[in-house]
Biopython code that builds the backbone (N, CA, C, O; Angstrom):
import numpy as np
from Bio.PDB.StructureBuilder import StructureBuilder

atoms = [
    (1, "UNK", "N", (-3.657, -10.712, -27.661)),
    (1, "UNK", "CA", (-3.738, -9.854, -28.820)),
    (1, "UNK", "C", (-2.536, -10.138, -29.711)),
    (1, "UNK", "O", (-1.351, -10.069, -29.385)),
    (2, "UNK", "N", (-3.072, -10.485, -30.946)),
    (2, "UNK", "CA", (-1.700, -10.340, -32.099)),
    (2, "UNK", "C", (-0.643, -9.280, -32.039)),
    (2, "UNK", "O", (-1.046, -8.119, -31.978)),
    (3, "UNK", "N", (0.491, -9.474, -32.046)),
    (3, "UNK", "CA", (1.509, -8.991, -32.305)),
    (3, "UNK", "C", (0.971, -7.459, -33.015)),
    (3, "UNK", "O", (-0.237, -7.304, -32.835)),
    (4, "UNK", "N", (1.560, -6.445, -33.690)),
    (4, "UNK", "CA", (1.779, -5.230, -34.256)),
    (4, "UNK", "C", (2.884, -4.875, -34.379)),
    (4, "UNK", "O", (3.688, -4.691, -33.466)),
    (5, "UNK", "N", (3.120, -4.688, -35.929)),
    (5, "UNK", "CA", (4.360, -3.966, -36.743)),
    (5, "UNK", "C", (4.612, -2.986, -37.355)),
    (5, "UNK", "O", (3.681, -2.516, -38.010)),
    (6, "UNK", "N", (5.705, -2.409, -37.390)),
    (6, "UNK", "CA", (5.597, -1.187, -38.541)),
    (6, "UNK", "C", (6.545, -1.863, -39.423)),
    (6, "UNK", "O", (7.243, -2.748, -38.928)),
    (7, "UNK", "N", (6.648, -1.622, -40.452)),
    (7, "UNK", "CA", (7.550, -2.258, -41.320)),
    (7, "UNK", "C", (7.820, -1.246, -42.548)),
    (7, "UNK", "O", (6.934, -0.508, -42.978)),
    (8, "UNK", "N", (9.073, -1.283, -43.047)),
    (8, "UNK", "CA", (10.023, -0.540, -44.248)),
    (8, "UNK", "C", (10.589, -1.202, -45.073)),
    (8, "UNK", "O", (11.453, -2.073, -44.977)),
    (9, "UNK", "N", (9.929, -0.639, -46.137)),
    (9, "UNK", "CA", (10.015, -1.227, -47.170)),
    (9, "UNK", "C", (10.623, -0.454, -48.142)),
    (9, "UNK", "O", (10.383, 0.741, -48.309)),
    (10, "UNK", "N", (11.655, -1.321, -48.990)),
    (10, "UNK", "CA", (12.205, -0.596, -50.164)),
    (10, "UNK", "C", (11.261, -0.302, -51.334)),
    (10, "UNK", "O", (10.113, -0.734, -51.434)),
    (11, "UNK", "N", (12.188, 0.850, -52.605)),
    (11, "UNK", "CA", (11.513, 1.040, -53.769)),
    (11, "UNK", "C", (10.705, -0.463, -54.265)),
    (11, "UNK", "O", (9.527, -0.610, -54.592)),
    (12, "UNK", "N", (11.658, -1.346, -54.194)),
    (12, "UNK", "CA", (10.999, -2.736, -54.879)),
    (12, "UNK", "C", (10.248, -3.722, -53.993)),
    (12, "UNK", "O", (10.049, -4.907, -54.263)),
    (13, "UNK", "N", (9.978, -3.273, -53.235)),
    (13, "UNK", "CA", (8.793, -3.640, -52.073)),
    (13, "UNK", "C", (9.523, -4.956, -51.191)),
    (13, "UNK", "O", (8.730, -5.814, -50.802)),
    (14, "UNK", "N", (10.915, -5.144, -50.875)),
    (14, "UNK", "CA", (11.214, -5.855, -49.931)),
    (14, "UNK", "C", (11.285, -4.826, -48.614)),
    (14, "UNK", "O", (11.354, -3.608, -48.449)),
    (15, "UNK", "N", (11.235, -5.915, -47.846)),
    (15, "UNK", "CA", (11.345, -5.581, -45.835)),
    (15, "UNK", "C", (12.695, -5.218, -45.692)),
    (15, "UNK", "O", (13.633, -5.942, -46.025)),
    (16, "UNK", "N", (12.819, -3.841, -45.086)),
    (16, "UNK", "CA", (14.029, -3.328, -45.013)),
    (16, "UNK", "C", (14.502, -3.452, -43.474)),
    (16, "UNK", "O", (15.693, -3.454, -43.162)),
    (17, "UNK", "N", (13.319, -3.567, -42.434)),
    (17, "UNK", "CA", (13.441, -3.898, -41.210)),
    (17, "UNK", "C", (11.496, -3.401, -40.505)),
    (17, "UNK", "O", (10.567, -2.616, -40.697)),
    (18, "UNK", "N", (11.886, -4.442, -39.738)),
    (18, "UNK", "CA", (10.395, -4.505, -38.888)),
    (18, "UNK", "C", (10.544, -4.309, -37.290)),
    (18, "UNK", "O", (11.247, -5.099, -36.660)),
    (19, "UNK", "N", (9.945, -3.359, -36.712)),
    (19, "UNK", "CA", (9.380, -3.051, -35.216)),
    (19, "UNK", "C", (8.502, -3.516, -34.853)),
    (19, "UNK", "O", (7.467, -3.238, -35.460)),
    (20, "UNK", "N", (8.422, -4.355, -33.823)),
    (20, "UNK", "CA", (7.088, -4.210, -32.843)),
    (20, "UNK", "C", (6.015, -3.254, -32.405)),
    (20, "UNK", "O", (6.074, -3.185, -31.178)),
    (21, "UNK", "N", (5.129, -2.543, -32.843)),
    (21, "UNK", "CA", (4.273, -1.557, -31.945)),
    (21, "UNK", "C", (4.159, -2.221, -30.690)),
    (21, "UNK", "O", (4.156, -3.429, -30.928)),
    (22, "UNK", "N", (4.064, -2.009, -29.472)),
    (22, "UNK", "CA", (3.062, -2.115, -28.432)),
    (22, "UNK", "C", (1.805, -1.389, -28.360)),
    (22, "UNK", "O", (1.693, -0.179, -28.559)),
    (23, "UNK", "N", (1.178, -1.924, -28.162)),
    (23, "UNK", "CA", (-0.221, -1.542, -27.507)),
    (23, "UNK", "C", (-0.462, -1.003, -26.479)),
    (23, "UNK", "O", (-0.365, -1.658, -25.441)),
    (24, "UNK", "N", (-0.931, 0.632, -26.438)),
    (24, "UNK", "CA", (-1.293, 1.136, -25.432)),
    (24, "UNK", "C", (-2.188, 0.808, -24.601)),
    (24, "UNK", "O", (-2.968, -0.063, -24.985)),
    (25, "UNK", "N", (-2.388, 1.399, -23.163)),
    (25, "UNK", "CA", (-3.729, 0.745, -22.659)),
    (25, "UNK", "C", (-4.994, 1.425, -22.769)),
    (25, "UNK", "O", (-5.959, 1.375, -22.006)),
    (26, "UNK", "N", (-4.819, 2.145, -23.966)),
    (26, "UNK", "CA", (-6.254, 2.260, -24.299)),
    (26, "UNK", "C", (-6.478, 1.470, -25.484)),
    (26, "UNK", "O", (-7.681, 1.237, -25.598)),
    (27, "UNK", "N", (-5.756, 0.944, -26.452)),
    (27, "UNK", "CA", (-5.976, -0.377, -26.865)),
    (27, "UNK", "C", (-6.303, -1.328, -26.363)),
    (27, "UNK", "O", (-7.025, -2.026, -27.075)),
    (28, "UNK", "N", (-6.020, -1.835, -25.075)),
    (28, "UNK", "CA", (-6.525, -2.840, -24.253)),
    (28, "UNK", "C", (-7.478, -3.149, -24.000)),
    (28, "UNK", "O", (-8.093, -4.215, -24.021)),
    (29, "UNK", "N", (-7.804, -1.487, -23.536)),
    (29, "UNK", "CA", (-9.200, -1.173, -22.941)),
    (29, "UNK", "C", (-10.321, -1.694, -23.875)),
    (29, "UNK", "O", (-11.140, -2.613, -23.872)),
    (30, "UNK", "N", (-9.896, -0.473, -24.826)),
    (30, "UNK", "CA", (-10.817, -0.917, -25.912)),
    (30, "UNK", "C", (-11.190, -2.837, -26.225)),
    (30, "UNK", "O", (-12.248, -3.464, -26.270)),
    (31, "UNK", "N", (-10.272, -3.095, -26.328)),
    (31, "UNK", "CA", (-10.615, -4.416, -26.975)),
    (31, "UNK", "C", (-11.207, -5.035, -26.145)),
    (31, "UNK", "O", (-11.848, -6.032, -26.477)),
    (32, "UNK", "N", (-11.150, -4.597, -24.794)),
    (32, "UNK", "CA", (-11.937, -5.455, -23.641)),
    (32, "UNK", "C", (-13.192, -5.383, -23.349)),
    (32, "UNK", "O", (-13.954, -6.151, -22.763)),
    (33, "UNK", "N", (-13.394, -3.739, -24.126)),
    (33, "UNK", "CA", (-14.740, -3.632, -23.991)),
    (33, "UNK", "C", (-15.785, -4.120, -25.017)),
    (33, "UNK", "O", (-16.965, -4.361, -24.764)),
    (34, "UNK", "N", (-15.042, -4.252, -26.470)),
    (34, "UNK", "CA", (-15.689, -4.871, -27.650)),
    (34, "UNK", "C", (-15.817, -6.079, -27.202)),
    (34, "UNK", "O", (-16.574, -6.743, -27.909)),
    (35, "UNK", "N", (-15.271, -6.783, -26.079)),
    (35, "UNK", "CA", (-15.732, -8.241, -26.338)),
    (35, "UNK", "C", (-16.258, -8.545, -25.104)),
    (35, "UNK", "O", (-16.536, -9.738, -24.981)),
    (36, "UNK", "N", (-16.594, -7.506, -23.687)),
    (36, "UNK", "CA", (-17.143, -7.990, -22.783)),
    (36, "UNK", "C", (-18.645, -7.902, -23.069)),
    (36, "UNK", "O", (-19.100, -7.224, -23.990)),
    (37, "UNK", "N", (-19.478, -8.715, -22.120)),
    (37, "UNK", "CA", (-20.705, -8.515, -22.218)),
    (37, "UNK", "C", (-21.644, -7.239, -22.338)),
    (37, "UNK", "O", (-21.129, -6.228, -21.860)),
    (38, "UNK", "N", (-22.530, -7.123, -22.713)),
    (38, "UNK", "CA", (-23.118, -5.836, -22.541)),
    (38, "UNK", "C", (-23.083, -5.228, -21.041)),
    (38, "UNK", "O", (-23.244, -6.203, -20.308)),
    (39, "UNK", "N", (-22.996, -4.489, -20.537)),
    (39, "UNK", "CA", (-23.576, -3.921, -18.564)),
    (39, "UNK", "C", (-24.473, -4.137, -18.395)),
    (39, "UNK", "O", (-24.813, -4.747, -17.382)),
    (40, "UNK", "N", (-25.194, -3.789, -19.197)),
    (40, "UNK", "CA", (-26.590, -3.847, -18.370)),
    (40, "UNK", "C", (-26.796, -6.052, -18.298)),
    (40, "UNK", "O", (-27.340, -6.600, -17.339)),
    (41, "UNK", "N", (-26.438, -6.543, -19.052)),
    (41, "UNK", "CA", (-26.265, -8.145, -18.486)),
    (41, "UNK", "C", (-25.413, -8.428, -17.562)),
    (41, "UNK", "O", (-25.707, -9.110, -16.580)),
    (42, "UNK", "N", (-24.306, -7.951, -17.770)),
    (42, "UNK", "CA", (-23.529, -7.812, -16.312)),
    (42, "UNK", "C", (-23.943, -7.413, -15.018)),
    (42, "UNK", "O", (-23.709, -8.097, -14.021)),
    (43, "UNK", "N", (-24.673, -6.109, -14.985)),
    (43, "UNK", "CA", (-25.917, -5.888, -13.489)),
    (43, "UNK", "C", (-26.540, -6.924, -13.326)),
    (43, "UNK", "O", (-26.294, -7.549, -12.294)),
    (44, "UNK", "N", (-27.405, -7.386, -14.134)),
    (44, "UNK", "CA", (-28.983, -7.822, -14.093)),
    (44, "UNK", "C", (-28.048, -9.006, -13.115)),
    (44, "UNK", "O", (-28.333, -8.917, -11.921)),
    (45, "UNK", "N", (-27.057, -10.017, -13.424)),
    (45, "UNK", "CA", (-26.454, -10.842, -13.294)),
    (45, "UNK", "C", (-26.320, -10.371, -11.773)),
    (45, "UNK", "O", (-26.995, -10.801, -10.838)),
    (46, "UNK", "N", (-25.500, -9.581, -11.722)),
    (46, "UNK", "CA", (-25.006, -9.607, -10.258)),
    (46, "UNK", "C", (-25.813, -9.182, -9.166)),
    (46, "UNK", "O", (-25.476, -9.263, -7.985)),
    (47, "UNK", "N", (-27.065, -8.654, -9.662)),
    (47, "UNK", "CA", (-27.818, -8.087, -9.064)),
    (47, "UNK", "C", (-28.675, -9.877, -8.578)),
    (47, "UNK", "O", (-28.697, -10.243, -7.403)),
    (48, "UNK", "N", (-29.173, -10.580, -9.514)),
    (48, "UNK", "CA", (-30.214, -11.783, -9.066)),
    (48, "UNK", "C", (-29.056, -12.535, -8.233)),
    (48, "UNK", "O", (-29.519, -13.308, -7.395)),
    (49, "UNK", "N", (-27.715, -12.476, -8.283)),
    (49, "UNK", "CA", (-27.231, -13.403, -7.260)),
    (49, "UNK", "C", (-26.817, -12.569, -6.016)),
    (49, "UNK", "O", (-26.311, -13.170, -5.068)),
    (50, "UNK", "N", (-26.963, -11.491, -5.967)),
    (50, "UNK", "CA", (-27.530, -10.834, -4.598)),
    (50, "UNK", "C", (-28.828, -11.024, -4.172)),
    (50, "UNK", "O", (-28.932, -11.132, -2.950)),
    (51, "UNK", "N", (-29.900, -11.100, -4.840)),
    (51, "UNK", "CA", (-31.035, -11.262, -4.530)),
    (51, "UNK", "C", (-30.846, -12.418, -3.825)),
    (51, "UNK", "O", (-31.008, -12.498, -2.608)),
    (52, "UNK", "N", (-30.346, -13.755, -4.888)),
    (52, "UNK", "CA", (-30.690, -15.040, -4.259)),
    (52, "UNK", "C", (-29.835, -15.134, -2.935)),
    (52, "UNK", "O", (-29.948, -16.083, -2.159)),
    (53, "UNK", "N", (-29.041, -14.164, -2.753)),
    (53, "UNK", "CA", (-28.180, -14.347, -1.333)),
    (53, "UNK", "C", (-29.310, -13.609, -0.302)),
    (53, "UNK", "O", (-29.700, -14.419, 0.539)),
    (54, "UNK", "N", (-29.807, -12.531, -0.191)),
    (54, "UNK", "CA", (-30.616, -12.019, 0.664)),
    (54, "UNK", "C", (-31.572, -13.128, 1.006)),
    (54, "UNK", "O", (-31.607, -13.724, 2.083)),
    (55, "UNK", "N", (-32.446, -13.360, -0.180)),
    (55, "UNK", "CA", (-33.480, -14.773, -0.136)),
    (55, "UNK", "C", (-33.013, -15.716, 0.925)),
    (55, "UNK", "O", (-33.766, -15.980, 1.862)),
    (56, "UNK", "N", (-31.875, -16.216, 0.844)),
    (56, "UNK", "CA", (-31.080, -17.606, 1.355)),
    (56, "UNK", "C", (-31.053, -16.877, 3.076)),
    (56, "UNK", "O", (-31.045, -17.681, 4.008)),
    (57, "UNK", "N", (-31.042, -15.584, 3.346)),
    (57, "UNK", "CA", (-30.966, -14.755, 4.543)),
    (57, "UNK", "C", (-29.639, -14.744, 4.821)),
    (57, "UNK", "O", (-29.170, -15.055, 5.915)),
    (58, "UNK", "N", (-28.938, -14.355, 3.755)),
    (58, "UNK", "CA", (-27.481, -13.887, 4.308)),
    (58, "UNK", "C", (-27.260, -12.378, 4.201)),
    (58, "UNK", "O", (-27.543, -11.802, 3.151)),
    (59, "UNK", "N", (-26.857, -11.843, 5.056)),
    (59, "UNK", "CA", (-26.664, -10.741, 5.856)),
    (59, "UNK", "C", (-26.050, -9.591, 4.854)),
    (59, "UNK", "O", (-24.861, -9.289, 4.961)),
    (60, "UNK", "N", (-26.848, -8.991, 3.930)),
    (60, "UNK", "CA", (-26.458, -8.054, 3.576)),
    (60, "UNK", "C", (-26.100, -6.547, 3.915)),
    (60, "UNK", "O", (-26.012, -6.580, 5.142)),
    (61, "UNK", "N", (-25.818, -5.108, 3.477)),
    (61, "UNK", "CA", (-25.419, -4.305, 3.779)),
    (61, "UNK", "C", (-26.668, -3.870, 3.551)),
    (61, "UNK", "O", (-27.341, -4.633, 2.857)),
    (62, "UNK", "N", (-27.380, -2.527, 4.048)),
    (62, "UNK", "CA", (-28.657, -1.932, 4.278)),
    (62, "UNK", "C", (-28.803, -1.243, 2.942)),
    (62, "UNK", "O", (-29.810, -1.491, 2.277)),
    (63, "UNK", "N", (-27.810, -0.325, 2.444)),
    (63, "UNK", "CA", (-27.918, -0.362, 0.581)),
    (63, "UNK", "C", (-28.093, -0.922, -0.311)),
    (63, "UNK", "O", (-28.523, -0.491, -1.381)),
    (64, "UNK", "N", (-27.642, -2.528, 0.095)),
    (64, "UNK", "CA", (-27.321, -3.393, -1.253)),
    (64, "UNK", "C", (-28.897, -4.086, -1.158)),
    (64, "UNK", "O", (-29.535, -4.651, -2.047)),
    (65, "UNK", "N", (-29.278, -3.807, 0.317)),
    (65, "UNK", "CA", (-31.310, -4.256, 0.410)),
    (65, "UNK", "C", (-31.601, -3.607, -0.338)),
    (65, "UNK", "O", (-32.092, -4.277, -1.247)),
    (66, "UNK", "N", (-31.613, -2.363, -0.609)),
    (66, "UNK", "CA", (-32.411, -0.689, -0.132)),
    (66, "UNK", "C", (-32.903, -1.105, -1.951)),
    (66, "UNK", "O", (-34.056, -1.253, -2.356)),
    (67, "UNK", "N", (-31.314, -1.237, -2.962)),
    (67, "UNK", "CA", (-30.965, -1.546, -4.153)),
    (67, "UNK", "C", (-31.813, -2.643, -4.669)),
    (67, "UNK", "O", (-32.495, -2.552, -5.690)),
    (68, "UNK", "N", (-31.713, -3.963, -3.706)),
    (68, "UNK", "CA", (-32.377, -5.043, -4.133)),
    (68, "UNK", "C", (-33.686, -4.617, -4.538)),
    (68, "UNK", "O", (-34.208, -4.761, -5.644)),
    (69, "UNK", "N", (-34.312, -3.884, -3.148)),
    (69, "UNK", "CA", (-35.880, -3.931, -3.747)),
    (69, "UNK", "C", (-36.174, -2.860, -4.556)),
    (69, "UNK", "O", (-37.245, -3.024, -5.140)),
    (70, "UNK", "N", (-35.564, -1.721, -4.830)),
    (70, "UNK", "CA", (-35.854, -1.047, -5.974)),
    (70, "UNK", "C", (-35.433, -1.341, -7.609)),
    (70, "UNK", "O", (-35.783, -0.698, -8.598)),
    (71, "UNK", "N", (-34.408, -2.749, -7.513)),
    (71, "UNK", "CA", (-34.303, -3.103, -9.040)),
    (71, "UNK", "C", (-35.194, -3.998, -9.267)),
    (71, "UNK", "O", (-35.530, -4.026, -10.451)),
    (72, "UNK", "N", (-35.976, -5.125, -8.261)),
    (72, "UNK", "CA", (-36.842, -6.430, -8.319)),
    (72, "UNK", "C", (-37.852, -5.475, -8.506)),
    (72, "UNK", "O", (-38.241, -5.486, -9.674)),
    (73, "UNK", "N", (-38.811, -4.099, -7.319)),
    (73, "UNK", "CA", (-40.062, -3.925, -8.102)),
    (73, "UNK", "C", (-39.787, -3.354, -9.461)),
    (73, "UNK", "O", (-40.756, -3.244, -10.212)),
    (74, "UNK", "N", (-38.708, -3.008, -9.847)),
    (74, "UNK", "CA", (-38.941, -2.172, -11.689)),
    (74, "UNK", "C", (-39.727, -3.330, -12.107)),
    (74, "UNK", "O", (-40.911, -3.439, -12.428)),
    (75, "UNK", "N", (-38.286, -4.585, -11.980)),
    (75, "UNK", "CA", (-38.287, -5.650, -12.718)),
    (75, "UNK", "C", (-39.916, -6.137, -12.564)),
    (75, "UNK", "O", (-40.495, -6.097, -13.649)),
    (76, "UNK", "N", (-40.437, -6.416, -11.864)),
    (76, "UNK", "CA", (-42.514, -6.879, -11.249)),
    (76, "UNK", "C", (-42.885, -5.658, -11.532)),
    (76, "UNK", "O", (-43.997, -5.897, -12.003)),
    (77, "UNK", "N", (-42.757, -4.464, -11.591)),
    (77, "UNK", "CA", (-43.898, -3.821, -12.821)),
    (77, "UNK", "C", (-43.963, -3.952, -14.029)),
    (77, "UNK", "O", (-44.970, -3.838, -14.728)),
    (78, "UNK", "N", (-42.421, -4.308, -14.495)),
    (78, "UNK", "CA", (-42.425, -3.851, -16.182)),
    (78, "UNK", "C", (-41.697, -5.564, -16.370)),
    (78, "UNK", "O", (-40.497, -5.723, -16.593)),
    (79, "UNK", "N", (-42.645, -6.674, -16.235)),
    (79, "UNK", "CA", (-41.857, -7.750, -16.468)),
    (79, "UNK", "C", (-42.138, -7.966, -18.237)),
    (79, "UNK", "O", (-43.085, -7.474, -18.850)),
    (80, "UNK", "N", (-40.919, -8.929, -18.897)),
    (80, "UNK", "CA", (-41.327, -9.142, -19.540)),
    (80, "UNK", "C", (-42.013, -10.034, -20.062)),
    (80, "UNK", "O", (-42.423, -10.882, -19.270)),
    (81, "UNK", "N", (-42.403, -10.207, -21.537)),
    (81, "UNK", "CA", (-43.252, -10.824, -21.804)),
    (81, "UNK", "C", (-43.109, -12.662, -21.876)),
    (81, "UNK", "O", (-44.086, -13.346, -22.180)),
]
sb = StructureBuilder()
sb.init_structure("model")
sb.init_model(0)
sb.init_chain("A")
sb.init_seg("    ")
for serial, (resi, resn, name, xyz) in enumerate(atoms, 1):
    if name == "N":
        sb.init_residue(resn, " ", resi, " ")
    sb.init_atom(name, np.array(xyz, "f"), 0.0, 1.0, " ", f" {name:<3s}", serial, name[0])
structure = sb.get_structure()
C-alpha cells in the first residue's frame, strides 16, 4: 500500500512539514477484501478440491463427507446451464 500523509501548508501554499499516517488494520482489512476474490469462488474452489480428494479415496473427516454431498447434490439439481 502507498505511503499516507498529512501535510501543512502555509498561507502561500508551500509544505510547512509532512507526517506519515499509518494505516490501521481496518484499512488493511478493507483493502484485502476489495481485492480478494468473491467467497462464494473461494468455497466452490475449495470445496471441488475436497471433492477430488475424497474421489482419489483419501480419508476424510465424516463432516467434510457429510458437506461434500450436500454441496455436489445442490450443485446436480440446480446445474448450470
Amino acid at each position: 500500500m502507498d505511503k499516507r500523509y498529512k501535510e501543512l501548508y502555509d498561507g502561500n501554499g508551500n509544505l510547512i512539514s509532512q507526517e506519515e499516517i499509518p494505516y490501521t488494520l481496518n484499512d488493511i482489512l478493507e483493502t484485502r477484501k476489495a481485492e480478494y476474490p468473491d467467497i462464494g469462488d473461494q468455497l466452490d474452489i475449495i470445496w471441488k478440491q475436497f471433492k477430488a480428494q475424497k474421489d482419489s479415496g483419501i480419508s476424510l473427516a465424516d463432516e467434510t463427507n457429510t458437506m461434500i454431498d450436500k454441496i455436489f447434490s445442490v450443485k446436480e439439481k440446480y446445474k448450470k446451464p
